[in-house]
PDB file of N, CA, C and O in Angstrom:
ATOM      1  N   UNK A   1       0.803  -1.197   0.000  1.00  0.00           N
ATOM      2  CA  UNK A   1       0.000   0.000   0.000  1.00  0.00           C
ATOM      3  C   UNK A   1       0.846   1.262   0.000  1.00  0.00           C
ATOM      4  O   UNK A   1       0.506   2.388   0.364  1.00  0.00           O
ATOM      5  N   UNK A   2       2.198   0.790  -0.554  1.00  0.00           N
ATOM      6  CA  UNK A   2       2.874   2.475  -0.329  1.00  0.00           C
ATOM      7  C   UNK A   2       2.411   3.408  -1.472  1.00  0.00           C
ATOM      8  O   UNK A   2       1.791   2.982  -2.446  1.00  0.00           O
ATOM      9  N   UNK A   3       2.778   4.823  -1.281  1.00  0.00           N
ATOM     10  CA  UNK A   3       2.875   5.271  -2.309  1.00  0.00           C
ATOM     11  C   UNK A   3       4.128   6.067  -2.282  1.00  0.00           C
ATOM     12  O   UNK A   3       5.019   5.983  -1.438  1.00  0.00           O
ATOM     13  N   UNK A   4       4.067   7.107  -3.652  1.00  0.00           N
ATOM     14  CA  UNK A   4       4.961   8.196  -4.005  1.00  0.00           C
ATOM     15  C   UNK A   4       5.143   9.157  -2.825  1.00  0.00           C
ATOM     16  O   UNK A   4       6.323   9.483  -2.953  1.00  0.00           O
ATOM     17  N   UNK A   5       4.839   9.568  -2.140  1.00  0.00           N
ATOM     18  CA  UNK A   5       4.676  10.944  -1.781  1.00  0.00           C
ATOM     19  C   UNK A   5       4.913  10.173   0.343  1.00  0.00           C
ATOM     20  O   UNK A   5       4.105   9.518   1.002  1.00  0.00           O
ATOM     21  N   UNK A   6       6.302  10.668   0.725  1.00  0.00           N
ATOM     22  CA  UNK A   6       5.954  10.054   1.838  1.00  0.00           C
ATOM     23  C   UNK A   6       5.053  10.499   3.463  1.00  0.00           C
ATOM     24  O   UNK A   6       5.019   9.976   4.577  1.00  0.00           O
ATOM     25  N   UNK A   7       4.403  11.745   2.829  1.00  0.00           N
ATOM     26  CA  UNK A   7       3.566  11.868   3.812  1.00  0.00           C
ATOM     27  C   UNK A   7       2.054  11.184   3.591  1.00  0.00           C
ATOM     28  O   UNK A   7       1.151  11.263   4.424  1.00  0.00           O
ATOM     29  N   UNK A   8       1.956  10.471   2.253  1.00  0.00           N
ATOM     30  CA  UNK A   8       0.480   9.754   2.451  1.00  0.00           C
ATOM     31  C   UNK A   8       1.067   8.389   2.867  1.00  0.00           C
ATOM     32  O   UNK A   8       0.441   7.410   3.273  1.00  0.00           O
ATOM     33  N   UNK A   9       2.792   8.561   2.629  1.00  0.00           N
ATOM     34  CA  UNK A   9       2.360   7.011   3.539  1.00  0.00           C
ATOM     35  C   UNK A   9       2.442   6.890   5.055  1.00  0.00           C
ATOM     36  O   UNK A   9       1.796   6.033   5.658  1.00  0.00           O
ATOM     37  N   UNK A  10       3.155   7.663   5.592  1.00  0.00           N
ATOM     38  CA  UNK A  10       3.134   8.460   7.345  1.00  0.00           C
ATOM     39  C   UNK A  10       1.440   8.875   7.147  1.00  0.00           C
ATOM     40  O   UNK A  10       1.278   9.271   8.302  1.00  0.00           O
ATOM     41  N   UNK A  11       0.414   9.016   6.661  1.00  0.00           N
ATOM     42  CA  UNK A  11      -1.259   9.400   7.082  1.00  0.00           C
ATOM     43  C   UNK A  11      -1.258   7.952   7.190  1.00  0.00           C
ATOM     44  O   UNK A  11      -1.408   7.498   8.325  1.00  0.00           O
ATOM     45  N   UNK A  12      -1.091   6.988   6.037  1.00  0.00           N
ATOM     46  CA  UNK A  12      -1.799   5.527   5.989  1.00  0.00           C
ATOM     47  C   UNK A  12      -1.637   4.996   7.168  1.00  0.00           C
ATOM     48  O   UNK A  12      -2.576   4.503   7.792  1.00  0.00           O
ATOM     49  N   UNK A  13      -0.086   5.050   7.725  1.00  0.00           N
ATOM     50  CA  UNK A  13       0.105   3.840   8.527  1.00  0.00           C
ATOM     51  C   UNK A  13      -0.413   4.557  10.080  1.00  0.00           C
ATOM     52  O   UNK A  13      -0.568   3.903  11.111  1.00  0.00           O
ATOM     53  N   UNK A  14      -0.611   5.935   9.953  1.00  0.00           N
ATOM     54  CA  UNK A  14      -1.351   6.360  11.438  1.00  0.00           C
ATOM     55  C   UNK A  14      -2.733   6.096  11.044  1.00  0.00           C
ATOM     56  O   UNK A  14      -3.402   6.320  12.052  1.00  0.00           O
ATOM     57  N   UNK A  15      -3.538   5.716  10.043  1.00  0.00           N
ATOM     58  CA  UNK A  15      -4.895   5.416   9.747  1.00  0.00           C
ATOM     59  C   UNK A  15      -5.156   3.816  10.080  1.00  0.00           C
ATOM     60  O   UNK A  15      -6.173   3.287  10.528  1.00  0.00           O
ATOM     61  N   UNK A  16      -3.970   3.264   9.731  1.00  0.00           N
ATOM     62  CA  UNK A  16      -3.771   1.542  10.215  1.00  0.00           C
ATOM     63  C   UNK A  16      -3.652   1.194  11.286  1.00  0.00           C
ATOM     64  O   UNK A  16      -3.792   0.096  11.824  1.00  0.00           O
ATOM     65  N   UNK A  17      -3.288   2.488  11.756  1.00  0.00           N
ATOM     66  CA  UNK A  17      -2.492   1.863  13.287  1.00  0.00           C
ATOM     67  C   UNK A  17      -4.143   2.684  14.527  1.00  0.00           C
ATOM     68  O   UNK A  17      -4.382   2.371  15.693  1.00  0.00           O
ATOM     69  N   UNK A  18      -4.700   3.422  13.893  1.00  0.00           N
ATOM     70  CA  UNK A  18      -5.984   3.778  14.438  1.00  0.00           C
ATOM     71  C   UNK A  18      -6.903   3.141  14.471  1.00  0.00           C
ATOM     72  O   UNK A  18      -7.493   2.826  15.504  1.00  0.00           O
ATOM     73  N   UNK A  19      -7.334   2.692  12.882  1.00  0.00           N
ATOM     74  CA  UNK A  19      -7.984   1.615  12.746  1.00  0.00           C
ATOM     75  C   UNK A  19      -7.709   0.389  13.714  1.00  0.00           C
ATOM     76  O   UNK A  19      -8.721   0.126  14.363  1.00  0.00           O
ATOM     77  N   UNK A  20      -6.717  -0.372  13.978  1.00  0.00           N
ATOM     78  CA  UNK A  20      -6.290  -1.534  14.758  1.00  0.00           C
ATOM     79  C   UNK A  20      -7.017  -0.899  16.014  1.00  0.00           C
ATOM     80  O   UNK A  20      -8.141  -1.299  16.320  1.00  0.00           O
ATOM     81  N   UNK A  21      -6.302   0.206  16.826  1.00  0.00           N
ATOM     82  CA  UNK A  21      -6.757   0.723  18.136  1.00  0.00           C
ATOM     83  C   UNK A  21      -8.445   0.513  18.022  1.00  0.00           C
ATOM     84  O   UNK A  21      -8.870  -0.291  18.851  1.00  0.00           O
ATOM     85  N   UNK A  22      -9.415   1.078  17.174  1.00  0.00           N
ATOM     86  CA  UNK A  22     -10.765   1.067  17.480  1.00  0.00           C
ATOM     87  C   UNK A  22     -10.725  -0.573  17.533  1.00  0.00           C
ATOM     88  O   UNK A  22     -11.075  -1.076  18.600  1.00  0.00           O
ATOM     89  N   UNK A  23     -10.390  -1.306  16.641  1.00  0.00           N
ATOM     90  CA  UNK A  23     -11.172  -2.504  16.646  1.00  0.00           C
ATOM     91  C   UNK A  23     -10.895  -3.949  17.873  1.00  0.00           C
ATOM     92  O   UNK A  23     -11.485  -4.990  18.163  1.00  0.00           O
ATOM     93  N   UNK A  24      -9.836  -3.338  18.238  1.00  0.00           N
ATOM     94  CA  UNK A  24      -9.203  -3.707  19.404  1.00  0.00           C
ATOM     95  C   UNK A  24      -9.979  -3.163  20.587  1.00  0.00           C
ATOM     96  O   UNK A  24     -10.655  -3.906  21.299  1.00  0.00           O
ATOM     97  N   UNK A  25      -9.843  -1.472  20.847  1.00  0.00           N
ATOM     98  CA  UNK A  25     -10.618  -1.291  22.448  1.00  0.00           C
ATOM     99  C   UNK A  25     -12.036  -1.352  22.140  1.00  0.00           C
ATOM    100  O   UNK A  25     -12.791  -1.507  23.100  1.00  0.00           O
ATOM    101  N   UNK A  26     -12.582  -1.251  20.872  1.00  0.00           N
ATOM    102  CA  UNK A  26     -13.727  -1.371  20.729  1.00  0.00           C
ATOM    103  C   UNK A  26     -14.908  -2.852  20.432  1.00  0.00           C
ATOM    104  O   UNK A  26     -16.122  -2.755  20.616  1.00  0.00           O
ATOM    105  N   UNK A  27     -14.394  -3.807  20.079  1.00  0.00           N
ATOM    106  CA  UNK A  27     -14.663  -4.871  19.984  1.00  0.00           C
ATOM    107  C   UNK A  27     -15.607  -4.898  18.703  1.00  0.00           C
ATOM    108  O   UNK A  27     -16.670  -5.518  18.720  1.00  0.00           O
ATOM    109  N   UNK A  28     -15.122  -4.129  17.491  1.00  0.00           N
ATOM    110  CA  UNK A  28     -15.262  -4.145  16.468  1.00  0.00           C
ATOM    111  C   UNK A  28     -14.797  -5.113  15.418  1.00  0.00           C
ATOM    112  O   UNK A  28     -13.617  -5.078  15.068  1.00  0.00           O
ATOM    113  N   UNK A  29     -16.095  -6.449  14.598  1.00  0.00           N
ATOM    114  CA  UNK A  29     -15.541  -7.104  14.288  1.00  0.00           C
ATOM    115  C   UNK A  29     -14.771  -7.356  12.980  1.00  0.00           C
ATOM    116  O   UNK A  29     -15.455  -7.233  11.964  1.00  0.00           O
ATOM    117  N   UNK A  30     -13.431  -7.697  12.805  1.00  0.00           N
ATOM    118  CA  UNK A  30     -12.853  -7.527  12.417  1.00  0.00           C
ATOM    119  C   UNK A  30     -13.135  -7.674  10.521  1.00  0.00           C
ATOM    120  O   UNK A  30     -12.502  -7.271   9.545  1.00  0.00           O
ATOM    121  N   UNK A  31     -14.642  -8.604  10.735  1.00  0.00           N
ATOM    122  CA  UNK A  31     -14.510  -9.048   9.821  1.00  0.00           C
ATOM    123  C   UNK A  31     -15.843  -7.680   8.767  1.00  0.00           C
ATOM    124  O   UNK A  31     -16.196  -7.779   7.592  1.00  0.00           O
ATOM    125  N   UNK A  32     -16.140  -6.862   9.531  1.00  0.00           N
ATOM    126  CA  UNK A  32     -16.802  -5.874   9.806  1.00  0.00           C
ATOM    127  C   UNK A  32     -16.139  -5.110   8.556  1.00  0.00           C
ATOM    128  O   UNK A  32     -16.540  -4.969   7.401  1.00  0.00           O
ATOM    129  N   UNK A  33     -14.429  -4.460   9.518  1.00  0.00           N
ATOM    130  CA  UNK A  33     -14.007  -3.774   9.108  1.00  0.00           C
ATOM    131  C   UNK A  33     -13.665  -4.305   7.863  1.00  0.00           C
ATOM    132  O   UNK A  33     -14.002  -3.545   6.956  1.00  0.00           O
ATOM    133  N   UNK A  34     -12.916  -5.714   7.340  1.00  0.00           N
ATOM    134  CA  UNK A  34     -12.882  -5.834   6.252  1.00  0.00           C
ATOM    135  C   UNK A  34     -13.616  -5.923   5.074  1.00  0.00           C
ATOM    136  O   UNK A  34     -13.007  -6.284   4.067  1.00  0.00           O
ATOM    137  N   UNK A  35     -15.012  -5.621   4.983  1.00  0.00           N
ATOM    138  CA  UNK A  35     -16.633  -5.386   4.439  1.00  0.00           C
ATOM    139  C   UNK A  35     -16.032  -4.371   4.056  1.00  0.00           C
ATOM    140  O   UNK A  35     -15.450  -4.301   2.974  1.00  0.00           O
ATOM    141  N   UNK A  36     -16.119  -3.148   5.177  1.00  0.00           N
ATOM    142  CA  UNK A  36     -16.183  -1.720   4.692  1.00  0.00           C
ATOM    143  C   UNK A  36     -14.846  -1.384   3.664  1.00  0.00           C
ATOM    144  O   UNK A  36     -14.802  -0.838   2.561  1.00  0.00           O
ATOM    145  N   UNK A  37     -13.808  -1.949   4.518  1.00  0.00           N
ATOM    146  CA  UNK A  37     -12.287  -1.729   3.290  1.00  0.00           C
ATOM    147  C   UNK A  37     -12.458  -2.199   1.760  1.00  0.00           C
ATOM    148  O   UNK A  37     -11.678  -2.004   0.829  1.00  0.00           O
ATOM    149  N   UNK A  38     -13.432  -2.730   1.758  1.00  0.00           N
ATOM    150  CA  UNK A  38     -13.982  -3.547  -0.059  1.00  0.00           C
ATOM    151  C   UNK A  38     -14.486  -2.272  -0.660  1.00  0.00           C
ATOM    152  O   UNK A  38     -14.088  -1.977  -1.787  1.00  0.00           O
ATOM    153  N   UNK A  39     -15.497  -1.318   0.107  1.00  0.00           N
ATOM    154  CA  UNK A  39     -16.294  -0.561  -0.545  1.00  0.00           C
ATOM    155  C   UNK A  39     -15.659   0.913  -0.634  1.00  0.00           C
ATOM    156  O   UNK A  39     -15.659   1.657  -1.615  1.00  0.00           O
ATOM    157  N   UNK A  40     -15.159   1.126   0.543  1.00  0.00           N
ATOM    158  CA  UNK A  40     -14.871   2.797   1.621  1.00  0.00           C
ATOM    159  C   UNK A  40     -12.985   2.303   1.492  1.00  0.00           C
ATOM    160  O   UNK A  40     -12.372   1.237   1.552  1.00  0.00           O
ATOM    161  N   UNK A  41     -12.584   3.855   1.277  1.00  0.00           N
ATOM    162  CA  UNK A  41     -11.132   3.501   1.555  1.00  0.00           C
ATOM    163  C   UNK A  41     -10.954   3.632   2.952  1.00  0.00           C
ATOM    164  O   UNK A  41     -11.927   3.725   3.701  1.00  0.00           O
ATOM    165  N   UNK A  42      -9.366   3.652   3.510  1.00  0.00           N
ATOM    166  CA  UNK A  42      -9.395   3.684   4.895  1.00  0.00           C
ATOM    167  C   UNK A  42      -9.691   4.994   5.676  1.00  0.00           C
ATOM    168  O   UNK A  42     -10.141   4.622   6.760  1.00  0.00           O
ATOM    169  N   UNK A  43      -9.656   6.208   5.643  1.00  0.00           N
ATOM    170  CA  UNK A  43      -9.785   7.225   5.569  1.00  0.00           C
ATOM    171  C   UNK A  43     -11.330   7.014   6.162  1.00  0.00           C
ATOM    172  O   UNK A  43     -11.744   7.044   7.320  1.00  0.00           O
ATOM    173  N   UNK A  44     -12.068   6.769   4.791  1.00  0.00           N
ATOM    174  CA  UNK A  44     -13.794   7.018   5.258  1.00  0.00           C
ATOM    175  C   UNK A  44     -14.096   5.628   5.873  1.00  0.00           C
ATOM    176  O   UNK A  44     -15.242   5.313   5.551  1.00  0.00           O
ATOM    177  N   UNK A  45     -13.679   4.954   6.412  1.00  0.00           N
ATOM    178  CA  UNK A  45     -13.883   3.845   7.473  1.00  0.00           C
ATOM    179  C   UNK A  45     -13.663   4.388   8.614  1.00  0.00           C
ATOM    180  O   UNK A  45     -14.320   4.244   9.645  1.00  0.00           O
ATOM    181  N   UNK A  46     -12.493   5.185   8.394  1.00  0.00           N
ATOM    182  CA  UNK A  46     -11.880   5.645   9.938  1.00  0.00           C
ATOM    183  C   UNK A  46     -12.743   6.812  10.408  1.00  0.00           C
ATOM    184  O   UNK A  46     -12.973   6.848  11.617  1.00  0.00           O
ATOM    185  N   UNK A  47     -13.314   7.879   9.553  1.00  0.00           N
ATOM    186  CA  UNK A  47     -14.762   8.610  10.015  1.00  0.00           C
ATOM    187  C   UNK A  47     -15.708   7.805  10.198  1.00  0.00           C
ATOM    188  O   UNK A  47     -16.516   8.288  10.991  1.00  0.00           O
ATOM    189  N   UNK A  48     -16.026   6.681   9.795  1.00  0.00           N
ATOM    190  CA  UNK A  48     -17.539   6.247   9.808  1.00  0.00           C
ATOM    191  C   UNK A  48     -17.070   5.495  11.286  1.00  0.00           C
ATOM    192  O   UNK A  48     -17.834   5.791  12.205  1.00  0.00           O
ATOM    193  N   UNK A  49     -16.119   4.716  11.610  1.00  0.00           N
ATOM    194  CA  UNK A  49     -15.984   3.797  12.677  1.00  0.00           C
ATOM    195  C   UNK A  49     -16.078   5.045  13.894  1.00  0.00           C
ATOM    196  O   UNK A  49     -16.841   5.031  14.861  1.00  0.00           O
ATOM    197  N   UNK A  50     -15.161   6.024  13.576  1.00  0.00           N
ATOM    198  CA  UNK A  50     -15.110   6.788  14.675  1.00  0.00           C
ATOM    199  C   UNK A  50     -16.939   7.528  15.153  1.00  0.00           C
ATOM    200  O   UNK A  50     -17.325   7.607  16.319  1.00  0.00           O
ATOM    201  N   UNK A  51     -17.713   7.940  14.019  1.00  0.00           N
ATOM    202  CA  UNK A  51     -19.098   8.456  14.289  1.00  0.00           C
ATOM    203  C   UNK A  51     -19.209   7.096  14.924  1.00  0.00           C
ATOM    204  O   UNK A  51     -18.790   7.120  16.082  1.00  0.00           O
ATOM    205  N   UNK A  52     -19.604   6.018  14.565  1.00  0.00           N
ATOM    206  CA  UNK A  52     -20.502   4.728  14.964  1.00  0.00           C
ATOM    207  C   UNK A  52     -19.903   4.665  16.760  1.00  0.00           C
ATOM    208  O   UNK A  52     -20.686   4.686  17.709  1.00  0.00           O
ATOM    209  N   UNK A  53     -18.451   4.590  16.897  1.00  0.00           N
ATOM    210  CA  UNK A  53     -18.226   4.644  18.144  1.00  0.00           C
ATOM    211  C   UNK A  53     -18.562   5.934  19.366  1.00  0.00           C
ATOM    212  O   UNK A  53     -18.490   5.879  20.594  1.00  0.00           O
ATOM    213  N   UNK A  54     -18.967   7.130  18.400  1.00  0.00           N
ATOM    214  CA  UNK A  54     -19.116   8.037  19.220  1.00  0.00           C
ATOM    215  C   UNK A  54     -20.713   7.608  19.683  1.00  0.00           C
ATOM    216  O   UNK A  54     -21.065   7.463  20.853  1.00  0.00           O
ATOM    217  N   UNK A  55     -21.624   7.436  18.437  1.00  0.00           N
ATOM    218  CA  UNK A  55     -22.778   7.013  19.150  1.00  0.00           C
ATOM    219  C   UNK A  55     -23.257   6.191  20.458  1.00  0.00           C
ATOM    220  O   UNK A  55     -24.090   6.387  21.344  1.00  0.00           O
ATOM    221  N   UNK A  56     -22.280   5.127  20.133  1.00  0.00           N
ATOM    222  CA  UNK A  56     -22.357   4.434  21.490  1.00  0.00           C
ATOM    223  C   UNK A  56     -21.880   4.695  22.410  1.00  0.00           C
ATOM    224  O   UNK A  56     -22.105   3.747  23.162  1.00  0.00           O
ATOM    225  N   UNK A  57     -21.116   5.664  23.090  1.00  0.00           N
ATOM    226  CA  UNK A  57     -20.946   6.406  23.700  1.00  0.00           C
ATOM    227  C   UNK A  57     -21.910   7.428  24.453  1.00  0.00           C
ATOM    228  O   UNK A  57     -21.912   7.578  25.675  1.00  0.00           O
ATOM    229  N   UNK A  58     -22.588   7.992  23.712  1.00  0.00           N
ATOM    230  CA  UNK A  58     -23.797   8.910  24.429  1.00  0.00           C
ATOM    231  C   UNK A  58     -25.028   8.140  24.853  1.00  0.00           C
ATOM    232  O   UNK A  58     -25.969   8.726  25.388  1.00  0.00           O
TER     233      UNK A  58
END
């Protein structure tokens, strides 16, 4: 998943390494997240996981 430019690959791997954190403290299943990575890049997984976790929260 690298690319050209090395600050999208320093965003990716803090988007990978975020992603892991939700699905880990969150008990998000894994197989969940790999659904959404088919459709949504990681980026708009990592907004949508983060809204979905804020909901459950309030």
């Amino acid at each position: 998943m690298a690319t050209s430019d090395p600050r999208d690959d320093s965003a990716l791997q803090y988007a990978l390494e975020e992603l892991e954190h939700m699905v880990v403290d969150n008990g998000l299943a894994r197989s969940e997240i790999m659904a959404l990575l088919e459709v949504m890049n990681i980026y708009e997984v990592l907004d949508y996981l983060d809204a979905k976790i804020a909901n459950r929260l309030q």
